[in-house]
N, C-alpha and C positions, 0 to 999 in steps of 0.2 A: 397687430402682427405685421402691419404693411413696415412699420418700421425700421423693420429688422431686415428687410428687402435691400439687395445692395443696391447703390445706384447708379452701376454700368453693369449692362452685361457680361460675360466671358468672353473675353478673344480669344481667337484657338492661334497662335504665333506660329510662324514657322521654326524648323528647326538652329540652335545659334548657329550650327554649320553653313544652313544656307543664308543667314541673314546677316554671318563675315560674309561671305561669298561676294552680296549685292550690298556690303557699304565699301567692299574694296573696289566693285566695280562704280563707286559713283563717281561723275567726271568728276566733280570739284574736288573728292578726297584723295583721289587717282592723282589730280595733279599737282595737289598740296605735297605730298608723297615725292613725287618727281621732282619738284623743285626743293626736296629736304635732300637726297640723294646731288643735286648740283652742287649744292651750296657747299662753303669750303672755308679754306682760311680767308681768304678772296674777298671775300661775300662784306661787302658792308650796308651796316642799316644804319636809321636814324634812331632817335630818341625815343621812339615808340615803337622799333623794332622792324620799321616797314624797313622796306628796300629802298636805296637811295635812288633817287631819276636815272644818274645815269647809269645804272646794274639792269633796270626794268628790260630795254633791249635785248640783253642776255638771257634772263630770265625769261620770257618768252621764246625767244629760239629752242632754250633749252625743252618746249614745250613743246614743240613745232607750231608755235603762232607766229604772225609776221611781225616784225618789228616798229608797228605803227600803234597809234594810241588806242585803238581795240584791245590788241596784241597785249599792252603795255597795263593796261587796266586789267585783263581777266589775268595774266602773270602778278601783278597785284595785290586782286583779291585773293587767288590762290598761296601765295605766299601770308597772307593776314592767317587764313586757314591753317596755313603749317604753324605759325608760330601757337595762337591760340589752343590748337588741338598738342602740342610737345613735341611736334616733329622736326623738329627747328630749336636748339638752346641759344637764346642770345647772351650774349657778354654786351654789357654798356660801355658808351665809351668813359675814358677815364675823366674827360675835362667837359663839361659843358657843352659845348660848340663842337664837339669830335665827334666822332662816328664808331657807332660800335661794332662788332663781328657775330657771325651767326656758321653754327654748326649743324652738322645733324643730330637731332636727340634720341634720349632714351626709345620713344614711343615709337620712334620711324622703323625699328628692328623688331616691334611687336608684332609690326603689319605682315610681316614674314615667317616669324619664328615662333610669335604671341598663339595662344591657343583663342578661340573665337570668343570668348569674351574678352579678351585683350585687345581684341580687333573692335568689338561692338563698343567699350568702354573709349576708345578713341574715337570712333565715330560720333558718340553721343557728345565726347566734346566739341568737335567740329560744327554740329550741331547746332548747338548752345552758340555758338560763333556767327554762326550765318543767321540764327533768331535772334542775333542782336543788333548784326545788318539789315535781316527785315523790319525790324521796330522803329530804328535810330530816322532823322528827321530828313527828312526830303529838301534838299537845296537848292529851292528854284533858280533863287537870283542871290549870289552869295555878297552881290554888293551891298544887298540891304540891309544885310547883319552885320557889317563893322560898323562899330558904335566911333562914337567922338576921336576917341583913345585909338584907334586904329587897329583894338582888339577885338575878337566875337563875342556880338553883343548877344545871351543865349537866350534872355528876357523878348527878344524878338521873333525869336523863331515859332513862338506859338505850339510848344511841344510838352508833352506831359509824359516820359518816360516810363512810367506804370501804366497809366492808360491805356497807353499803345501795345505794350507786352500785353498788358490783359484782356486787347482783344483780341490779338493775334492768337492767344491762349486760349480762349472763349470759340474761336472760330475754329481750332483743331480740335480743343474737344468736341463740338455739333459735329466736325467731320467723322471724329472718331465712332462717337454714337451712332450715328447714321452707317456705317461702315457694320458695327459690330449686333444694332438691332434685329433680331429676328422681325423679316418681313422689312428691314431697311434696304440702304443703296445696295450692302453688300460689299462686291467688289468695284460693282459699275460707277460710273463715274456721276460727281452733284453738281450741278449747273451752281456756276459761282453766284447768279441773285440770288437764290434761293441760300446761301451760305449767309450772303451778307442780311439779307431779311431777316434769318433767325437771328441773328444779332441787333435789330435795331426798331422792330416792329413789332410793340406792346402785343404776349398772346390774345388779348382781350379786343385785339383792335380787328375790327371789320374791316373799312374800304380805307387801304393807307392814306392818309394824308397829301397834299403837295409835297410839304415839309417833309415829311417822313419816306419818302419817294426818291426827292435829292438826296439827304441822308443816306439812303442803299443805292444812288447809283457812284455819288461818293466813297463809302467802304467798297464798293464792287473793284472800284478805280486802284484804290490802295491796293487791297488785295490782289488786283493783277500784280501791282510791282513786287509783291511780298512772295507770291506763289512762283513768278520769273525764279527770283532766288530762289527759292526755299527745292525747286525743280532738281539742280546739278547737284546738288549734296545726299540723292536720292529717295525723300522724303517722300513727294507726291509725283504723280504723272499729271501734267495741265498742259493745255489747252488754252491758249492766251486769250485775253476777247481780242474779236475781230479787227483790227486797227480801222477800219472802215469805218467803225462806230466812233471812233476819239476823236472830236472835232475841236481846233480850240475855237475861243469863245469870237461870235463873229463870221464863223465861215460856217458852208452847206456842207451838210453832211453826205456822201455818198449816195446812189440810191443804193436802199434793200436787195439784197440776192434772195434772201425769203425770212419774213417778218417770224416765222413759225421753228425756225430754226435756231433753239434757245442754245446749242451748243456755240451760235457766234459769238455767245455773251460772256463766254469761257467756263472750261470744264475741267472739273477738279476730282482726282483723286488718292487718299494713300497708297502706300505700296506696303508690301507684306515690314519693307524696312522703317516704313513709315508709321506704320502702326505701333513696332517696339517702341519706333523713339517718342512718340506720345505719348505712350504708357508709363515711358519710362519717367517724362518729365513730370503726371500726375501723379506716380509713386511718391517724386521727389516733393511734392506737392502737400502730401499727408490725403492722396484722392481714393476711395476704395478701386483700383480697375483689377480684375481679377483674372487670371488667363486658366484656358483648359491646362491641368497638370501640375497647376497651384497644390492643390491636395492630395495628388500621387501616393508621398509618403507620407502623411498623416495617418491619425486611425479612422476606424468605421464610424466612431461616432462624428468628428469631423467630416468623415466625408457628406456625410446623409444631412445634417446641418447645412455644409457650406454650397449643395446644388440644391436645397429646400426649393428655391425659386428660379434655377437655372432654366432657360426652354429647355425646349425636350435635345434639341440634339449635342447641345454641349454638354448636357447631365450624364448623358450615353456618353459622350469620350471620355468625359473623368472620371467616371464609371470603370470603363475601360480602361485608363491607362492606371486606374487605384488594385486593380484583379491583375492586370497585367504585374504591379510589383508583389502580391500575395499569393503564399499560396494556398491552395484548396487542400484540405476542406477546413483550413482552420480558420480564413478569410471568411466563410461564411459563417462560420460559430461567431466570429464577431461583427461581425452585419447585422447577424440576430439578434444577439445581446446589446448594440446600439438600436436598435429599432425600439426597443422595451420604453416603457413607460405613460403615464398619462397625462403628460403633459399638454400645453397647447400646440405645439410641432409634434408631438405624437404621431399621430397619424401620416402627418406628409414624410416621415421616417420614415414608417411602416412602407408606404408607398413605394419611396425610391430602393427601399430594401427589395421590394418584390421585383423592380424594375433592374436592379442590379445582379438579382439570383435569377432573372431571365437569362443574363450573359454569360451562367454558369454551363459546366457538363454533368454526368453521370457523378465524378466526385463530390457532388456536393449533396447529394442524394442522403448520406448518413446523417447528415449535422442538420437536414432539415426530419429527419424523423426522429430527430432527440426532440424538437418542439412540437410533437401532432398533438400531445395535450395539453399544450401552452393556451394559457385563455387567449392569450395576445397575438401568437404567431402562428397559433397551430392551423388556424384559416389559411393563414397564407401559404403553409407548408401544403397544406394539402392541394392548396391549386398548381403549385410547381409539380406536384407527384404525378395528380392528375392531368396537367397536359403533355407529361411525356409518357404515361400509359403505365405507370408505375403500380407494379401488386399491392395486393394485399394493404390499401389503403383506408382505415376505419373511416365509415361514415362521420361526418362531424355532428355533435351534440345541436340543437337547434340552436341554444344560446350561442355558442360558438357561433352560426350561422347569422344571427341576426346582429352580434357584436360586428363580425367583418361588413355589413351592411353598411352601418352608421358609420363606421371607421373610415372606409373606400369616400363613400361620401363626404367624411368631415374633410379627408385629405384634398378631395377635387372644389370644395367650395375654399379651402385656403389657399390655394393657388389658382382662385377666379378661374374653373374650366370653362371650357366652352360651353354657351349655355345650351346649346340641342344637344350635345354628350349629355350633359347632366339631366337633361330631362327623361332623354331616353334609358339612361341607366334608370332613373326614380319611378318609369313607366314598367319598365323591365322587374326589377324590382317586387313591384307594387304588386304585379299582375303572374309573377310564380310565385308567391306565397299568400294563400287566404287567408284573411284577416292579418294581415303583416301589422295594421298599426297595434291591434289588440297587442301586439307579443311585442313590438319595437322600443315601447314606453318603458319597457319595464326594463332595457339594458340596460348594465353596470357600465357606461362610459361616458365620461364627461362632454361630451358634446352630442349626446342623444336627443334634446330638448333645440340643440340651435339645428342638427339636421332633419327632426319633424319640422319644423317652422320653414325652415329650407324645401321641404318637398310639399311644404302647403303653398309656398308662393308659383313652384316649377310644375307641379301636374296639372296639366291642362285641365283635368274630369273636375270640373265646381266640387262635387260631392266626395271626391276624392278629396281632395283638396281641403275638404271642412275636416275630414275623418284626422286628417293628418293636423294641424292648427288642434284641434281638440285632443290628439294623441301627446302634442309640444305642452299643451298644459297639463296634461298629467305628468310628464316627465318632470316639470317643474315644482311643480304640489308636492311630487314623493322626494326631490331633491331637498 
């Protein structure tokens, strides 16, 4: 069954409204934007669309940057951004050797006019743009790569362009996981060794290596320069490491402000916008990443399927926001009739069924006493009647009672509950019904025999515990 388990959690996204909101606030797209809005008949680029040397000067003013090669460089990058993301249409030039012209494009009037997926869908190009500036190869000394010919020699550079995408990719999904795991970072922020380790230190390995040591303080290194970028496009919030730590090779290192202080070594993390565009690239990807509100308008039998394994509190919002598009009480007539069956998800249906007609009111009161003599749901009808104090509710048949027994159980050992729940449900159980296992062997449900076996491992009483183990083999004998 572990199978069938998706392999990301749910992210609960914020809303598209607000997540246009924070990619038109990001500085790099902000200024990409501003410099599509300068640009004119005027405007000339080169052959690859950039801005010519002597335009850079304006195009930073236009920015309120100073006019010096800072200046000249972030007006630059910014401009790479406009054109990549379509805020910007170039025209080439006609001849070889000319220079071509650059306008505003389509996309630049989305930013304004565009409804928030028009906004997010430029974003995510831009995106794409800047993870291709954090992958591309770092150019220490650019003398050393012109070969003979006087051309770039690329066989020198020591670069493997999937590689590097695929760590960088590797290293936002850890973030992402970590971000979206119940009991993970959350929203707080991941010390960047800790990012770079999970990328490079075998799970099975004990005490890392020397080797494996340089190795992550190596990726840590990259990854500051990657995360610098990846920062103004509003990805992540970081935390550089400490420049007091980057020593080149040869010189003393600063002393320690405090050894214990893992935030010097820099700290990472997504932002609500950063989280989309993750997911967005895994989607692109063929990745399962699944978001709360994926199954809204679906039916009941998808819904109770696709939060089978959800934690509990994103199960609750899809939950909710699947009741919130239905309405009662016919929502719950099919909640009910998805719940049915004896399958081996069976029961964790049943479950999130009961767990979903929690979030119900009084209207749903009818459609759960069309099923009180349901073999399969009428147990669970009657516990919603009976905790809201509801008449005239028949006692349940004993079968009935010891079916939802095995049922509740089979459901909590398929989603590994917590094992003192389970115990104490089994103690519980065990201890208001005499002779429980006499009558439990004999239920009509497919997983009667795995949940005796189950409450012979979990009850603490030895002798309990035999009655139960001896109760799983008759289950089996009559099977």
């Amino acid at each position: 069954m572990s199978g069938d388990r998706p392999t990301l959690p749910p992210v609960r996204l914020h809303s598209e409204a607000e997540l246009a909101r924070a990619a038109l606030a990001a500085p790099l797209l902000a200024r990409a934007a501003r410099l599509a809005r300068w640009a004119g008949p005027g405007t000339r680029v080169g052959a690859g669309g950039e801005l010519v040397e002597e335009q850079l000067p304006a195009a930073a003013e236009a920015l309120g940057l100073t006019a010096d090669d800072d200046g000249a460089a972030d007006a630059s990058e910014a401009w790479r951004i406009a054109v990549d993301a379509g805020l910007v249409d170039v025209t080439d030039a006609e001849d070889e050797d000319g220079e071509g012209t650059a306008v505003a494009g389509e996309s630049l009037a989305l930013l304004t006019s565009g409804s928030p997926q028009d906004v997010l869908t430029t974003w995510l190009d831009a995106f794409d743009a800047v993870f291709a500036d954090a992958t591309a190869p770092v150019l220490d000394d650019f003398a050393d790569l012109i070969g003979d010919d006087g051309e770039l020699d690329f066989d020198r550079l020591d670069w493997d362009p999937q590689a590097e995408a695929d760590f960088l990719e590797g290293v936002l999904g850890n973030l992402y996981l970590l971000t979206v795991t119940e009991g993970g970072a959350g929203e707080g922020p991941v010390p960047l060794p800790a990012l770079a380790a999970s990328m490079i230190v075998p799970d099975d390995m004990g005490e890392p290596t020397d080797d494996i040591l340089e190795q992550v303080s190596d990726a840590m290194m990259r990854l500051d320069d990657q995360f610098r970028l990846l920062e103004p496009i509003g990805l992540v919030e970081y935390r550089p490491v400490d420049e007091a730590l980057m020593v080149e090779e040869g010189e003393e290192p600063a002393p320690p402000v405090d050894d214990e202080d893992v935030s010097r070594y820099g700290m990472v993390r997504l932002t609500p916008l950063g989280l989309y565009g993750v997911r967005a690239r895994m989607l692109e990807a063929g990745v399962e990443a699944p978001a709360v509100g994926d199954l809204a308008d679906k039916g009941a039998d998808v819904l109770l399927d696709g939060i089978a394994y959800y934690p509990e509190a994103a199960a609750r919002a899809e939950t909710e926001q699947w009741l919130a598009r239905h309405e009662l009480p016919a929502a719950v007539r099919e909640l009910l009739a998805a719940a049915r069956g004896s399958d081996e998800r069976g029961p964790l249906r049943r479950l999130h069924c009961q767990q979903a007609l929690a979030l119900t009111g009084p209207e749903a009161e009818p459609a759960l006493r069309e099923v009180l003599d349901d073999a399969e749901l009428g147990g669970l009808a009657r516990v919603w009647l009976a905790e809201r104090g509801a008449a005239d509710v028949p006692a349940p048949p004993e079968a009935m009672v010891f079916w939802l027994a095995v049922d509740t159980i089979a459901a909590q050992l398929a989603v590994d509950g917590d094992l003192e729940e389970l115990q104490g449900l089994v103690e519980g159980l065990v201890g208001q019904h005499s002779g429980f296992f006499d009558a439990a062997w004999r239920v009509e449900h497919p997983a009667t025999a795995d949940v005796l076996e189950a409450m012979g491992r979990l009850h603490p009483d030895k002798k309990v515990a035999k009655e139960a183990r001896k109760a799983a083999f008759k289950a089996r004998s009559r099977a």
